[in-house]
C-alpha positions as semicolon CSV with decimal commas, in nm:
position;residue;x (nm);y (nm);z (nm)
1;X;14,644;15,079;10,832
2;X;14,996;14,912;10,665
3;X;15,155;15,097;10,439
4;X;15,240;14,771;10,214
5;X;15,305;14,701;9,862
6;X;15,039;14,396;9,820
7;X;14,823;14,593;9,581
8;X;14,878;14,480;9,219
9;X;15,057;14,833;9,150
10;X;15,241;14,987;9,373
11;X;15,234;15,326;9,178
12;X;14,887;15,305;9,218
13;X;14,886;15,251;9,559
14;X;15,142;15,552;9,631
15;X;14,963;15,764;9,379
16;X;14,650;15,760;9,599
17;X;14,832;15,788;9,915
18;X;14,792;16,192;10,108
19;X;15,085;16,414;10,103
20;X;15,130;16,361;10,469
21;X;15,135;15,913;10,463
22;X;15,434;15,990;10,182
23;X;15,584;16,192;10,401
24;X;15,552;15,984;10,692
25;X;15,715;15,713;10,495
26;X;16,002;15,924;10,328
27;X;16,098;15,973;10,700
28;X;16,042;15,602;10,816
29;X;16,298;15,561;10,536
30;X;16,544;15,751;10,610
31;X;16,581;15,629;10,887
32;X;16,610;15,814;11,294
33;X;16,938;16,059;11,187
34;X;16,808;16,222;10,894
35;X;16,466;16,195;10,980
36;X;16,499;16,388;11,290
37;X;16,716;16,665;11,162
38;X;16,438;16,722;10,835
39;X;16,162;16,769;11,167
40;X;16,378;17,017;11,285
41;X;16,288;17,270;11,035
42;X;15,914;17,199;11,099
43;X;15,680;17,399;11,336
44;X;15,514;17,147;11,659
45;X;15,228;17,089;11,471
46;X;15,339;16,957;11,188
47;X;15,617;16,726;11,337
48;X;15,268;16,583;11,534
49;X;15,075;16,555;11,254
50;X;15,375;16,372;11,095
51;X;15,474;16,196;11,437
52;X;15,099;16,035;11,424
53;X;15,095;15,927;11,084
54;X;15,465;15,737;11,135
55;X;15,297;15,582;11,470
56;X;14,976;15,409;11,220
57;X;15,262;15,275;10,991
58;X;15,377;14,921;11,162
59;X;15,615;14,792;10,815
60;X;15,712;14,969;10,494
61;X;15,802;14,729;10,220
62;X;16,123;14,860;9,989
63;X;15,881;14,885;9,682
64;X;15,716;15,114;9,868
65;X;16,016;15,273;9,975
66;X;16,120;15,312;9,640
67;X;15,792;15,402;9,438
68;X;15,791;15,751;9,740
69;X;16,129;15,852;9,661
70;X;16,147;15,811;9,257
71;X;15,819;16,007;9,251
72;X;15,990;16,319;9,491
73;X;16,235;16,255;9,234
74;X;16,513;16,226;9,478
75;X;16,839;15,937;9,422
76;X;16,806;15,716;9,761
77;X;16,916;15,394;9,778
78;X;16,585;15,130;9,873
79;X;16,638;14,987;10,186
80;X;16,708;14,638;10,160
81;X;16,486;14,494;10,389
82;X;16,162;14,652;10,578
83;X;16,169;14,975;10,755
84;X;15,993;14,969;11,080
85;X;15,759;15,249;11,233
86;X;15,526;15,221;11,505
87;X;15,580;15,369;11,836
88;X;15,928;15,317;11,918
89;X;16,061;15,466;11,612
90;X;15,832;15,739;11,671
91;X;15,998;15,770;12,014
92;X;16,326;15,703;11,864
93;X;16,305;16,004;11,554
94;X;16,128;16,278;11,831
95;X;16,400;16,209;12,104
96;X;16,655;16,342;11,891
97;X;16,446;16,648;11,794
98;X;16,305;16,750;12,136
99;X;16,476;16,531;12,396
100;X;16,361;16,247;12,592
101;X;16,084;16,386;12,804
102;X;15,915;16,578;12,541
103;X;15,943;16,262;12,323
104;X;15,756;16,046;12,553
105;X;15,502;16,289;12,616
106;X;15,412;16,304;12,284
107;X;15,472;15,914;12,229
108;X;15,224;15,854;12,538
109;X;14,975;16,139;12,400
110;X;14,947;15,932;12,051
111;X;14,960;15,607;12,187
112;X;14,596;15,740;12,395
113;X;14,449;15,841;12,116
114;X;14,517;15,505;11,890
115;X;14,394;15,297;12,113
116;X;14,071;15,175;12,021
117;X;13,796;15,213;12,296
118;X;13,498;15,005;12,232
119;X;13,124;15,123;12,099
120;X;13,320;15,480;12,050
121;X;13,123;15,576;11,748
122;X;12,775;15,574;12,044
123;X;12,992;15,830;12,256
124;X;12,894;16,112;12,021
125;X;12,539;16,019;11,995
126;X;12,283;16,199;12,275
127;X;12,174;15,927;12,521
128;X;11,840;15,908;12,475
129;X;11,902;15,821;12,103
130;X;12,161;15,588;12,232
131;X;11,906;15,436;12,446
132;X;11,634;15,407;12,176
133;X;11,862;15,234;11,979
134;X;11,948;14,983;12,258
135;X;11,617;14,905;12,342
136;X;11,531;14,646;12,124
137;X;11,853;14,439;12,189
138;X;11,882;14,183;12,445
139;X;11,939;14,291;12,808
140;X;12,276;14,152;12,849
141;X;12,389;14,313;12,522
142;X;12,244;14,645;12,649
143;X;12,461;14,579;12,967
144;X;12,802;14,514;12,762
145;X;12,736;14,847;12,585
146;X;12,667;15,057;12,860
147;X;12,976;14,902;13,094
148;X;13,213;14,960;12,840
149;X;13,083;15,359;12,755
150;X;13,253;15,631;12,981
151;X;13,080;15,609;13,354
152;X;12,928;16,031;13,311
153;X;12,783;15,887;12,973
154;X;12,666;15,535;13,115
155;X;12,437;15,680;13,362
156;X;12,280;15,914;13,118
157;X;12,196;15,625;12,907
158;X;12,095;15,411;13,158
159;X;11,882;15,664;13,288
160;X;11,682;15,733;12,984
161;X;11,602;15,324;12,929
162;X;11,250;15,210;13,033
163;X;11,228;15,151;13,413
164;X;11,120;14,761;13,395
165;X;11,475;14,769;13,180
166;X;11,681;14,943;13,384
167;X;11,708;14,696;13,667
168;X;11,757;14,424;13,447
169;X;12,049;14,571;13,309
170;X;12,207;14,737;13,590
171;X;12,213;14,393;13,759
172;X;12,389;14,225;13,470
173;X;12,649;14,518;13,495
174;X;12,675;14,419;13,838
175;X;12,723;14,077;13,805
176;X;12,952;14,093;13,464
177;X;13,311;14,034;13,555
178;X;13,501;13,985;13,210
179;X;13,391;13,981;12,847
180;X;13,593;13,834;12,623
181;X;13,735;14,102;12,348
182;X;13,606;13,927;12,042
183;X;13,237;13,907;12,151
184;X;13,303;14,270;12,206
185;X;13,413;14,357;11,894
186;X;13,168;14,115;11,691
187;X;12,878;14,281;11,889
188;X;13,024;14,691;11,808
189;X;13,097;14,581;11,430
190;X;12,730;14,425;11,422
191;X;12,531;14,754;11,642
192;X;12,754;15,003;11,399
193;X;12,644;14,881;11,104
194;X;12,302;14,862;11,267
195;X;12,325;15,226;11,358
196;X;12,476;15,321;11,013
197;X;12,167;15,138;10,821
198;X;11,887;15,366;11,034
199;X;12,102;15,691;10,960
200;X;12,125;15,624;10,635
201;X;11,758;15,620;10,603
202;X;11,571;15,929;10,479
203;X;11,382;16,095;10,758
204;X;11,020;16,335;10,623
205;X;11,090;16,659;10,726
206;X;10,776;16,712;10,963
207;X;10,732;16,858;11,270
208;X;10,989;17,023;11,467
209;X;11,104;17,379;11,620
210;X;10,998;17,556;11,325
211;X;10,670;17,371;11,230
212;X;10,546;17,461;11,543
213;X;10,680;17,810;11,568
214;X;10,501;17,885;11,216
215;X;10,166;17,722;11,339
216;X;10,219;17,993;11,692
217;X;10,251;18,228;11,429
218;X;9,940;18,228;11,265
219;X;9,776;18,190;11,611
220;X;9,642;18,409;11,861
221;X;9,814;18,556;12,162
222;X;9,629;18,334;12,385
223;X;9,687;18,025;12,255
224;X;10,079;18,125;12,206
225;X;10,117;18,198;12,591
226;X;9,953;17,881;12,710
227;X;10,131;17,650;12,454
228;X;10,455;17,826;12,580
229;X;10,381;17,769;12,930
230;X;10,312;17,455;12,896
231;X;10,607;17,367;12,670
232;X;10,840;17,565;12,934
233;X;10,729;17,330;13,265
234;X;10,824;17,042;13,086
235;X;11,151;17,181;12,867
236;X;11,220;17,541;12,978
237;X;11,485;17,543;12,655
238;X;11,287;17,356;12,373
239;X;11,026;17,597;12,488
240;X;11,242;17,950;12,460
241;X;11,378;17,800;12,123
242;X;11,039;17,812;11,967
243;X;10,981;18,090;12,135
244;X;11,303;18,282;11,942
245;X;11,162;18,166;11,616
246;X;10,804;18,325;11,689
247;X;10,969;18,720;11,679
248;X;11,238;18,806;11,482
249;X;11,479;19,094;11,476
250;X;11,290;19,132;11,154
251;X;10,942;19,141;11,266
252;X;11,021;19,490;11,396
253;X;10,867;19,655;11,097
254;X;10,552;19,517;11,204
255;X;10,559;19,704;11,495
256;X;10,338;20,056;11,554
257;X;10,571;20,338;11,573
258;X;10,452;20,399;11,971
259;X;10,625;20,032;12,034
260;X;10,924;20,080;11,864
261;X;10,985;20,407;12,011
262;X;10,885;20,243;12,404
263;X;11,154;19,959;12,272
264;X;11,441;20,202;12,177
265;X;11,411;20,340;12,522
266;X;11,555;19,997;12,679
267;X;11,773;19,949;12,387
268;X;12,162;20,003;12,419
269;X;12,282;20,220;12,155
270;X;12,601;20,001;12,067
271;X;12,415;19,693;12,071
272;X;12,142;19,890;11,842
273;X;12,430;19,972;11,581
274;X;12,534;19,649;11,575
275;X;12,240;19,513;11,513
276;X;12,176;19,726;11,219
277;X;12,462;19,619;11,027
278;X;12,339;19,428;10,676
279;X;11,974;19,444;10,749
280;X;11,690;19,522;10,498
281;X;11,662;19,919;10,449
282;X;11,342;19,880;10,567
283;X;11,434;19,817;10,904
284;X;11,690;20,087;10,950
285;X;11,417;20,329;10,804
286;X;11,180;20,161;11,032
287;X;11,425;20,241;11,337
288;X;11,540;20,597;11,229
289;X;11,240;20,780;11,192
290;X;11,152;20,623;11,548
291;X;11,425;20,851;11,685
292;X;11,485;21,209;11,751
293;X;11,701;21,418;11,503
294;X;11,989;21,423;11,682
295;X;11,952;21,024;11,837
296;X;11,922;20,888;11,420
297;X;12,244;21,130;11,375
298;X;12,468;20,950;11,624
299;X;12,335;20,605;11,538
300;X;12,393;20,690;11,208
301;X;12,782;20,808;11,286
302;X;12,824;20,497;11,520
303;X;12,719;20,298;11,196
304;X;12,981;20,468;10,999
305;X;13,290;20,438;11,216
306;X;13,194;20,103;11,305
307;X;13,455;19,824;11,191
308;X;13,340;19,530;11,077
309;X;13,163;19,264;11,220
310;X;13,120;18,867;11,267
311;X;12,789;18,777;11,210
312;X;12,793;18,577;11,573
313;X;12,820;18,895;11,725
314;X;12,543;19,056;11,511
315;X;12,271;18,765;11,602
316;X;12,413;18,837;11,958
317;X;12,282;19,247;11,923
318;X;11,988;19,134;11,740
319;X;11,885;18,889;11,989
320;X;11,956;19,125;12,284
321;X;11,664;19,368;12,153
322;X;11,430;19,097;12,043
323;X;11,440;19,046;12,428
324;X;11,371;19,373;12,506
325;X;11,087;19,327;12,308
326;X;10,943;19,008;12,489
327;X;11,011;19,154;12,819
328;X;10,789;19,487;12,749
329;X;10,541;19,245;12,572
330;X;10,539;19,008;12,905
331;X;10,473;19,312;13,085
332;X;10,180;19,453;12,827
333;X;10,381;19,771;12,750
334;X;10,401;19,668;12,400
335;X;10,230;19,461;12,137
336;X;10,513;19,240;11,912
337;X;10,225;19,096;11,716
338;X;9,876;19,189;11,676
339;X;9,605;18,902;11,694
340;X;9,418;18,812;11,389
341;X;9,158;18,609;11,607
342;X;9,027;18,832;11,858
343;X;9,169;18,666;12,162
344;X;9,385;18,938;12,308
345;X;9,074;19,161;12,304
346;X;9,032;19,344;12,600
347;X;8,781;19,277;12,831
């Protein structure tokens, strides 16, 4: 983007500007000397952050120029003709601040990052969306997309396309030699705003890791287990996240006292503390009067002296003993939920 003085107003235009494009102009300005010895009483990141910004700027027009300065309030003289930035006044500003070799590293790190690498926005999208979204296009568009992604992120795509496709395209890949840059950029401005259009539309809320967890819920044990097992020899980690949302650090409470207590026994004591930290009173009661005298006195002193802390690490503690609990479950040493239906009846 130019920093020019087109616009009708260029007060206007400056007014809406961020703090750090003004500044990035005040030093385009002022030209290599004084810019370079005003970055010298910035820290690294902000002379890159400001290094960037003058690398975006190509021409500054003196209105422009002028309209910066008179609103930092500061008597310059406007520059009588255009100030140029770009890259090799970048270069120009940061050898005088850190020397030539640091100054082309940084040049050559900015001047990766600006340039533009086709169908970029799909490189952050999963590949099998990617290839659902390809699928209705034409085969030798599909092919121009996929040659141009990154190779690790080509074959994932390709891989998850339908297999009377996949030849089809991998052949034109084969045979494609050159594509000339403007059908490339015609065909990413066209699939973006494709892309954008189906993300913009609102998507009904059903199904999912939770629906299904909540239907497990209200089902037996029986039909839990073999809807697990199935899930896991098809997606081992789809199947253990539904299986985290089936029994909570929470659901403890519904445990019989004889569980908890079996539970506590393969429970560390840190983790336990932890764990405990900004939960319902219920639950602490619940675990506390599972415990001897003496074991609720220590947990209770390791709660106290306890610093602070981040919630990641509590869902870690928390999650740690909710694994206990499946593992004695697995094994039928415990109960975590009692069937409503009947069907883990023994027989």
């Amino acid at each position: 983007m130019n920093a020019t003085a087109d616009a009708p107003s260029t007060e206007l235009a400056t007014a809406r500007m961020g703090g750090r494009r003004k500044a990035a102009i005040l030093l385009i300005t002022l030209g290599p000397e004084r810019a370079a010895a005003i970055l010298e009483h910035l820290d690294d990141e902000e002379v890159e952050a400001l290094s960037s910004e003058m690398a975006r700027i190509r021409q500054v027009t003196p209105e422009t120029s002028q309209a910066i300065l008179d609103e930092l309030a500061e008597h310059v003289t406007a520059p009588a003709q255009a100030a140029l930035g770009g890259l090799d006044y970048t270069y120009e500003v940061l050898e005088k601040r850190f020397g030539r070799n640091r100054a082309q590293e940084i040049v050559d790190a900015l001047a990766g990052k600006m340039q533009h690498k086709p169908f970029d926005f799909l490189r952050r999208t999963p590949p099998e969306q990617v290839a659902a979204f390809l699928q209705e296009e034409a085969p030798q568009t599909i092919a121009i997309v996929i040659a141009s992604l990154p190779s690790s992120i080509a074959a994932k795509v390709l891989a998850e396309l339908p297999k009377d496709l996949q030849g089809d395209v991998a052949l034109r890949i084969a045979m494609m030699s050159e594509t000339n840059p403007l059908v490339v950029r015609d065909l990413e401005a066209a699939l973006k705003e494709k892309l954008s259009a189906i993300l913009d539309q609102e998507l009904v809320g059903a199904g999912g890791v939770q629906s299904l967890a909540e239907i497990l819920n209200q089902a037996g044990r029986t039909t839990e287990r073999h809807v697990l097992q199935a899930m896991a020899d098809h997606d081992q980690v789809l199947a253990e996240e539904v299986r985290q949302r089936i029994f909570t650090f929470d659901d403890i409470v519904t445990l019989s006292d004889r569980d908890i207590q079996i539970l506590l026994r393969d429970v560390d004591q840190k983790d336990l503390a932890i764990a405990l930290r900004g939960v319902d009173d219920r639950i602490k009661d619940k675990i506390l009067n599972n415990l001897s005298q003496r074991g609720a006195e220590m947990l209770r002193e390791d709660m106290e002296v306890m610093p602070p802390q981040r919630k990641a690490v509590i869902d870690e503690a928390q999650s740690k003993i909710v694994r206990a609990a499946r593992v004695l479950d697995d094994a039928g040493t415990i109960t975590i939920r009692q069937s409503d239906t009947g069907e883990d009846e023994v027989v």
